[in-house]
N, C-alpha and C positions, 0 to 999 in steps of 0.2 A: 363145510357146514352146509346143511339141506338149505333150500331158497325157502322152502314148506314153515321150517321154523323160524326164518329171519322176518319173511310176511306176516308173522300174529305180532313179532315188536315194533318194523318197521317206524311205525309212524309214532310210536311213543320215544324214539332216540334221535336225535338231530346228528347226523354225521357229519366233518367237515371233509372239506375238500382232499381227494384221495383215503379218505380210511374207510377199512372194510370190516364189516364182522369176520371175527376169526370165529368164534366157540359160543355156546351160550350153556349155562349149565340152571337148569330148570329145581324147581323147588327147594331150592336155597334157604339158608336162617342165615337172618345176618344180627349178631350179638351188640345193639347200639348202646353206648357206655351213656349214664345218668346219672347227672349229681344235681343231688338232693339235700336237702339243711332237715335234717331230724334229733331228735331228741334233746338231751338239754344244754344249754349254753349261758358261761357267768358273762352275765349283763350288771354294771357296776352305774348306777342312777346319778344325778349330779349330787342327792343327799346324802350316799355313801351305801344306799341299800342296795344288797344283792339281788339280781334277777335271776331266770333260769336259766340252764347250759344247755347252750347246744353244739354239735361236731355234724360236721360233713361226713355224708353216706353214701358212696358211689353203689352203682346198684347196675344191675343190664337189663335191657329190654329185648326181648329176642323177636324179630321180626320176619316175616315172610316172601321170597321176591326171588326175582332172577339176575343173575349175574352174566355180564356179557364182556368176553374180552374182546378189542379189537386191534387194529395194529399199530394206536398210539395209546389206548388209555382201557383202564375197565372201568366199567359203568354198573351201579347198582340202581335195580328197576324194583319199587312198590305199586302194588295195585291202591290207587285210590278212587275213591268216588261214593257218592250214596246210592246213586240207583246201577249204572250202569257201572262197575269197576273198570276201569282201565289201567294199563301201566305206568308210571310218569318215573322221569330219570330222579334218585334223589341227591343221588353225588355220583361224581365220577374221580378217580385216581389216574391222571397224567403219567405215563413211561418216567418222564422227568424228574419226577417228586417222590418215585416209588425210593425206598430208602432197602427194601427187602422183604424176600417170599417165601415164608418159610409154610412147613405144618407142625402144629405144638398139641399137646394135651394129651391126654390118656386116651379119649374118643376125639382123634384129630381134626383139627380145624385147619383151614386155609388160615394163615395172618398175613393181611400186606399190613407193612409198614410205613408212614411217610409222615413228614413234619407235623401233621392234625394229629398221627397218634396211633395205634394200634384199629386195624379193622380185620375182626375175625368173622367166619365164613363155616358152616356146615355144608359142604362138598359131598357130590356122591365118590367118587372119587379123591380123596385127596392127592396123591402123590401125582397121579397124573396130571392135574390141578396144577401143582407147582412148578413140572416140569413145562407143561404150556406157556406158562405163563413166564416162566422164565427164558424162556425158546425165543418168546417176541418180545422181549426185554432185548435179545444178544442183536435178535434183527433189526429190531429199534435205530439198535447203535452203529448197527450198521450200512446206513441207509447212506446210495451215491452222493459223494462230494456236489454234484449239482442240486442235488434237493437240500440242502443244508449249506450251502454255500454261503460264505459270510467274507465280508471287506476285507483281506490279508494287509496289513502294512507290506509294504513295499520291502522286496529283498535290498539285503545290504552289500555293498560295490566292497569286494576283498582287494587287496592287493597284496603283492607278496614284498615279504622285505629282503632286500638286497644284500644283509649280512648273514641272516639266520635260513631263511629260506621259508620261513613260516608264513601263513596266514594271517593277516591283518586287516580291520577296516580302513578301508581308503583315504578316511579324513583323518587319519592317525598323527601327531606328530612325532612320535615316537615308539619303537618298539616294542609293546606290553612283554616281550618276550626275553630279548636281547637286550633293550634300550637304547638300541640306535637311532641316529637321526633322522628324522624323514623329511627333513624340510630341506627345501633347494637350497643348495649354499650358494652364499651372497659373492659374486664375484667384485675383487676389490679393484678399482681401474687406477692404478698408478698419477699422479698430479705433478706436474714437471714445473 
């Protein structure tokens, strides 16, 4: 990615420690879902009289912005402002939470997926779009054991058993295997 395009977002994305921009795909729609209460709805009064009905209307609002993938999360940028527009982050989607990248529609969209729900995406590219994006999803996952390192419990002390020849843990008293004994036998001292 140009440094040329990363310097107009720069200061509108907060990046944490080691992430970089990978891509930014410029004049974007992003299709944000709205629910709304219209029309009419039975409303029942404590005197028995009927009110109107209403049903839930979901509806989309199509907005304008840039999308920017990096190499833990993408981030979706709106211009706000009254005088001077600038960028501002309005959500971002976490590597972690992505559930899936697909392209859907007749005039394809980008869709990620993730537990909030469907976020679709007008791409000038789609397919390329998803392959990227999928690319640093596999790198994601496969980032060195030192950068993700986490507490391992403690390995467990094997031993082997004396009649089967198997694998066993150490505290065993018995063979899961065989069912042999594994405890010391008790030597018996004769009493005169």
């Amino acid at each position: 990615m140009a440094e040329k395009e990363w310097d107009k977002l720069k200061n509108s994305v907060a990046l944490g420690a080691g992430e970089k921009p990978a891509y930014i795909w410029w004049g974007v729609d992003y299709f944000e879902p709205q629910r709304q209460m219209k029309g009419d709805f039975q409303l029942m009064t404590v005197g028995g009289h009927r009110g109107r009905t209403y049903r839930e209307n979901t509806g989309v609002v199509r907005k304008r912005g840039e999308l920017v993938l990096t190499n833990r999360r993408i981030i979706w940028l709106e211009k706000k402002g009254i005088v001077k527009k600038d960028f501002h982050a309005a959500f971002d989607i976490p590597f972690g939470s992505i559930l899936g990248v697909s392209s859907q529609g007749v005039i394809p969209k980008l869709v990620i997926s993730d537990p909030t729900g469907r976020h679709e995406f007008w791409v000038s590219d789609v397919g390329k779009a998803v392959a990227l994006i999928n690319r640093k999803l596999r790198e994601a996952k496969n980032v060195p054991a030192a950068a993700t390192r986490v507490a391992q419990p403690p390995a467990k002390v094997l031993a082997i058993c004396p009649q089967c020849r198997n694998r066993i843990p150490a505290e065993s008293k018995f063979c899961p295997e065989c069912g042999e004994n594994l405890q010391p036998k008790k030597q018996n001292s004769a009493k005169t």
